[in-house]
RONUDO-290303 format. One record per residue: x, y, z of N, C-alpha, C in turn; chain; residue in three letters. Coordinates in pm, whole numbers. Example, Ala and Ser with C-alpha at 12.3 -4.5 7.8 and 13.67 -1.06 7.14 Angstrom:
BEGIN
+--------+---------+--------+---------+----------+--------+--------+---------+--------+-------+-----+
| n.east | n.north |   n.up | ca.east | ca.north |  ca.up | c.east | c.north |   c.up | chain | res |
+--------+---------+--------+---------+----------+--------+--------+---------+--------+-------+-----+
|   1319 |    -569 |    780 |    1230 |     -450 |    780 |   1320 |    -330 |    780 |     A | ALA |
|   1285 |    -225 |    708 |    1367 |     -106 |    714 |   1290 |       3 |    787 |     A | SER |
+--------+---------+--------+---------+----------+--------+--------+---------+--------+-------+-----+
//
This chain:
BEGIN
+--------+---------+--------+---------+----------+--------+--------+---------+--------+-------+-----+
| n.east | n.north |   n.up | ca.east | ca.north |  ca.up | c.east | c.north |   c.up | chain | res |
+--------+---------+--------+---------+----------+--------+--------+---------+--------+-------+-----+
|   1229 |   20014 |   4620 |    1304 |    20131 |   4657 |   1295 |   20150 |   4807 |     A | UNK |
|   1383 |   20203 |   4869 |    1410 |    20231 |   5008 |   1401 |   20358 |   5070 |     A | UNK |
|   1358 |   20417 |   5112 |    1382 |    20590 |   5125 |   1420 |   20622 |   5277 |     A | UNK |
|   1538 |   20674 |   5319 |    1517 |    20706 |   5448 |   1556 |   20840 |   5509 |     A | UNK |
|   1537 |   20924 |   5554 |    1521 |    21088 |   5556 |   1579 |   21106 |   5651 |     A | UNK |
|   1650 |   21153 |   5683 |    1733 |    21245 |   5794 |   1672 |   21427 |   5808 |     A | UNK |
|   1602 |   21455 |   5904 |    1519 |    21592 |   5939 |   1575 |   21645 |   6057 |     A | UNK |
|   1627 |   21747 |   6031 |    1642 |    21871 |   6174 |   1556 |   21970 |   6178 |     A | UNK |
|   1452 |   21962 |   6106 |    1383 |    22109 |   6125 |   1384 |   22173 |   6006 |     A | UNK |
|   1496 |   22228 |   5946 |    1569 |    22306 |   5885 |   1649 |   22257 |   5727 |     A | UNK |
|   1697 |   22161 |   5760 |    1760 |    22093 |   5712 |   1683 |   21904 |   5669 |     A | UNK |
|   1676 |   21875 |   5550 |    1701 |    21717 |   5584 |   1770 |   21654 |   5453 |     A | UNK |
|   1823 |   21523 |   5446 |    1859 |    21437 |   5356 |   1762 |   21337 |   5345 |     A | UNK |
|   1732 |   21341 |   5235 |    1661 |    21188 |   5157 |   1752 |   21082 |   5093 |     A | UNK |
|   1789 |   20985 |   5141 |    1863 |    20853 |   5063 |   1810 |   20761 |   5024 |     A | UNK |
|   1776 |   20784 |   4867 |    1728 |    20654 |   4783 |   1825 |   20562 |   4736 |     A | UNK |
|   1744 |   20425 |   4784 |    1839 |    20303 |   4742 |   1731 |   20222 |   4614 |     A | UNK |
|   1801 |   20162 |   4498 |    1697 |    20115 |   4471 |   1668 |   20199 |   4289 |     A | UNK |
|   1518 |   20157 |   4265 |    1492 |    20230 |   4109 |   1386 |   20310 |   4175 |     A | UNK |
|   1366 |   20450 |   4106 |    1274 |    20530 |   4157 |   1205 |   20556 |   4007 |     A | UNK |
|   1049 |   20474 |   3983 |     977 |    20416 |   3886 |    815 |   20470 |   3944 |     A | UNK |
|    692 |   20433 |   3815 |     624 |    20473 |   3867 |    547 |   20397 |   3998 |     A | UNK |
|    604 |   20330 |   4027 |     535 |    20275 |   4153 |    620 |   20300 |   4263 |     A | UNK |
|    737 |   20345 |   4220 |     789 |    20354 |   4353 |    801 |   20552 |   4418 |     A | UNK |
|    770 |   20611 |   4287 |     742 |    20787 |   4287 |    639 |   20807 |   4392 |     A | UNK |
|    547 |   20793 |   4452 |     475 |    20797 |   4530 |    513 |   20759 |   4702 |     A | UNK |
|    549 |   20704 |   4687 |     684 |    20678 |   4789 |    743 |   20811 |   4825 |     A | UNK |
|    812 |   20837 |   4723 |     935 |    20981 |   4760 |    793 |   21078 |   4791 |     A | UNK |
|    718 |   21085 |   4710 |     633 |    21215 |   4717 |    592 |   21233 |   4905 |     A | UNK |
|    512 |   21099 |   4907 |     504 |    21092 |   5085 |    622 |   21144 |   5197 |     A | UNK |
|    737 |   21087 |   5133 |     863 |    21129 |   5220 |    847 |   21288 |   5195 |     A | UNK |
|    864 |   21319 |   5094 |     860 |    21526 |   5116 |    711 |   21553 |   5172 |     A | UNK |
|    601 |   21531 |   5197 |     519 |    21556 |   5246 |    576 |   21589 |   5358 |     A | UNK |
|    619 |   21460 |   5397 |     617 |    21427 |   5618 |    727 |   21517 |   5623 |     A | UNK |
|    814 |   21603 |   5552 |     934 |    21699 |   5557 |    908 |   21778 |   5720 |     A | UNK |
|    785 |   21802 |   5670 |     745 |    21939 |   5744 |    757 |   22131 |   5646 |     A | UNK |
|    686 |   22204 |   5679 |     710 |    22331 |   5599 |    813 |   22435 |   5650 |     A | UNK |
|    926 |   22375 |   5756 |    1043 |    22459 |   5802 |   1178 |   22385 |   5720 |     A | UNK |
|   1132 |   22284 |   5657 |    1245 |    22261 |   5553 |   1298 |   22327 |   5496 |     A | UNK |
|   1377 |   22367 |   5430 |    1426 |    22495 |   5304 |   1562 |   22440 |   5238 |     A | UNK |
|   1612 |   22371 |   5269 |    1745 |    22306 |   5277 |   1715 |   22150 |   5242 |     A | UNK |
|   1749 |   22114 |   5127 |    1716 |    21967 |   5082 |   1816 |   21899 |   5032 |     A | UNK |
|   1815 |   21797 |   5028 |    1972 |    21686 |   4977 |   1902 |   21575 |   4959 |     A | UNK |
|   1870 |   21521 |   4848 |    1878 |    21415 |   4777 |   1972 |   21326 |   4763 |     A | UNK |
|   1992 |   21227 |   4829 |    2127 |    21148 |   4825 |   2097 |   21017 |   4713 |     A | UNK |
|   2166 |   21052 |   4606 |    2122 |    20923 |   4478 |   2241 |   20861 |   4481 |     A | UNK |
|   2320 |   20780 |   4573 |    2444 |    20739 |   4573 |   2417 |   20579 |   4600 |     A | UNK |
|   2268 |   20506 |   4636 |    2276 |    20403 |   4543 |   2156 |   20410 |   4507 |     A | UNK |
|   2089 |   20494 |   4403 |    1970 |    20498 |   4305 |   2041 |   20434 |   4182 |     A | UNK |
|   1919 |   20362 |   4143 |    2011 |    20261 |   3977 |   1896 |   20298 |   3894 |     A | UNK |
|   1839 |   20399 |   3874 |    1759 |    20410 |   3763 |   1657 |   20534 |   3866 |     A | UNK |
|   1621 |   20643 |   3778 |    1498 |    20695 |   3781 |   1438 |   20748 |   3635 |     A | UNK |
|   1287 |   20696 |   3662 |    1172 |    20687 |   3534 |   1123 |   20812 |   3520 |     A | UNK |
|   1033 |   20837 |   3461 |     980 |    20990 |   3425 |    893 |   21015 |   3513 |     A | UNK |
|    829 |   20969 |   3564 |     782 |    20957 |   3700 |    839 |   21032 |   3860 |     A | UNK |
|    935 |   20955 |   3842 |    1061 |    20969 |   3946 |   1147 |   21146 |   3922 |     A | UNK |
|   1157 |   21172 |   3801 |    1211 |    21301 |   3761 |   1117 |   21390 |   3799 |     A | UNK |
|    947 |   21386 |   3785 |     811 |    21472 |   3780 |    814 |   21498 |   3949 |     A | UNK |
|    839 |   21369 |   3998 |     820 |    21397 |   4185 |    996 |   21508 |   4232 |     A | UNK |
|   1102 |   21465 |   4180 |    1203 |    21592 |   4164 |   1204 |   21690 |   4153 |     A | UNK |
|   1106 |   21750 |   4031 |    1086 |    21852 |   3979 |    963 |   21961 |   4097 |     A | UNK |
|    893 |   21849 |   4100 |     810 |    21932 |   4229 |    893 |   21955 |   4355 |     A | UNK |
|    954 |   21880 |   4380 |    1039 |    21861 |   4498 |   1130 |   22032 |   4479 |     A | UNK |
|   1194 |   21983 |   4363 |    1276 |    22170 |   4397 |   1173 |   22271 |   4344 |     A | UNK |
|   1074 |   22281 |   4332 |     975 |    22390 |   4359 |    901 |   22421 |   4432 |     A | UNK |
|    905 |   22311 |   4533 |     844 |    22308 |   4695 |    996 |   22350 |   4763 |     A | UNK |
|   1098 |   22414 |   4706 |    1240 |    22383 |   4801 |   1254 |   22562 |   4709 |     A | UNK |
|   1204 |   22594 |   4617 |    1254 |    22727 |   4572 |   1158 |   22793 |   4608 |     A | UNK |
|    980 |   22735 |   4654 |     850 |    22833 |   4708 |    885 |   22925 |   4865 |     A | UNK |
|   1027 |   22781 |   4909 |    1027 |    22805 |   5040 |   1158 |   22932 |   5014 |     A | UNK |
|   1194 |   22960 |   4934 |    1344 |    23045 |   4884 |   1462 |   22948 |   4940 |     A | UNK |
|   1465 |   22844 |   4929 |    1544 |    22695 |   4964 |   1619 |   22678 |   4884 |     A | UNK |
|   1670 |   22530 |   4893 |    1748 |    22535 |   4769 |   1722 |   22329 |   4771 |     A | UNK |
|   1757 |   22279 |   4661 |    1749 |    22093 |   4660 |   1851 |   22133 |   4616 |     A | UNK |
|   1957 |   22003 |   4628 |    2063 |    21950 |   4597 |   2058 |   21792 |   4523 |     A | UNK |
|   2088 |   21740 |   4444 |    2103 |    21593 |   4421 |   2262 |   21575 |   4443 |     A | UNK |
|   2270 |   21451 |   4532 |    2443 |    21458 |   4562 |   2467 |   21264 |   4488 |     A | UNK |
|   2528 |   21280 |   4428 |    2673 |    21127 |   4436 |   2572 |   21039 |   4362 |     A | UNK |
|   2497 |   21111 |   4262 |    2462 |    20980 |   4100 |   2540 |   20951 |   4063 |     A | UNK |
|   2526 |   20832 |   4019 |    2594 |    20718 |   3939 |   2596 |   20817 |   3785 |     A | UNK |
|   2708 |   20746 |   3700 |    2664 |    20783 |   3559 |   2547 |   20794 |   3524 |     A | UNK |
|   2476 |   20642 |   3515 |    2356 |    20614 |   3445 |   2261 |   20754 |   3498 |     A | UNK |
|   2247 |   20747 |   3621 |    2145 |    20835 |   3677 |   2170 |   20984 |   3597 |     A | UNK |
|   2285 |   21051 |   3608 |    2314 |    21138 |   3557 |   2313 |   21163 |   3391 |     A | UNK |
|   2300 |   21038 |   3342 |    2281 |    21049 |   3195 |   2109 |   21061 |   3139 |     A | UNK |
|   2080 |   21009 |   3249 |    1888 |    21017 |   3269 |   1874 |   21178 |   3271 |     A | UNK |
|   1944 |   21234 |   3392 |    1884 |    21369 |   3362 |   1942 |   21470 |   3246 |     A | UNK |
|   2050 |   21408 |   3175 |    2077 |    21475 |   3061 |   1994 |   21508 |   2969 |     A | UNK |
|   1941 |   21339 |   2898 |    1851 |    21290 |   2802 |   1705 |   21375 |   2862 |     A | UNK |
|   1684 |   21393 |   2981 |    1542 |    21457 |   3014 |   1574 |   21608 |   2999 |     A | UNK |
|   1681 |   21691 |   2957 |    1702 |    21802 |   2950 |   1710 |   21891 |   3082 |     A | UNK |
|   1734 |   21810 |   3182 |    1732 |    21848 |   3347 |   1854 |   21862 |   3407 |     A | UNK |
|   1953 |   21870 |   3344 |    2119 |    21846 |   3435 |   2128 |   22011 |   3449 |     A | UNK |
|   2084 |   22083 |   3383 |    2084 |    22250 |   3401 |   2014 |   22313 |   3540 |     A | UNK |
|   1878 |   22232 |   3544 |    1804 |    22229 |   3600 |   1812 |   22191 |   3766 |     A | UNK |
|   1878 |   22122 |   3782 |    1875 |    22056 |   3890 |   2032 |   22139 |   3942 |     A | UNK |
|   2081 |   22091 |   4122 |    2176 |    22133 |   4128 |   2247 |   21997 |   4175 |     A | UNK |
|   2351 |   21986 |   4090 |    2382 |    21789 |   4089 |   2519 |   21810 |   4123 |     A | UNK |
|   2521 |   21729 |   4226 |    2685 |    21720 |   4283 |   2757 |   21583 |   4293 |     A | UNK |
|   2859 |   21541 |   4205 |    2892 |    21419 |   4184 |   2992 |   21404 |   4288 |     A | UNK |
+--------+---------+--------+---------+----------+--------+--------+---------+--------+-------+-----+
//
């Protein structure tokens, strides 16, 4: 997996390329670490993610509760089907705010 973050302060985008699995969840988790705590504004770009594991959904899930602690907001933008059928089956498409 590939991760590369775009940060203003305020604002950033995360673009995963790649499967986000349990070896590669630890990865993303580091990337929201190095965010910084003036983040509030998040974008997940899954526009070429080809799979995320339960793993990969658990580091998400923290992700928009480190993004709603801040009164923020996460976005997931431009999944593939598959990806989007993952967070169906996980009961998360409600959950999340997913923009195709």
């Amino acid at each position: 997996m590939q991760i590369k973050t775009n940060n203003d302060g305020r604002k950033a985008t995360i673009f995963l390329e790649g499967k986000l699995t349990v070896q590669t969840a630890p990865d993303l988790s580091s990337a929201l670490e190095e965010l910084g705590e003036g983040v509030d504004n998040l974008v997940i770009d899954l526009a070429k993610t080809e799979y995320i594991a339960s793993a990969g959904l658990r580091v998400l899930v923290t992700a928009d509760k480190m993004m709603s602690g801040r009164k923020g907001s996460l976005r997931l933008v431009h999944p593939n089907d598959d990806v989007v059928e993952i967070f169906e089956m996980a009961g998360l498409s409600d959950v999340f705010k997913i923009e195709r």
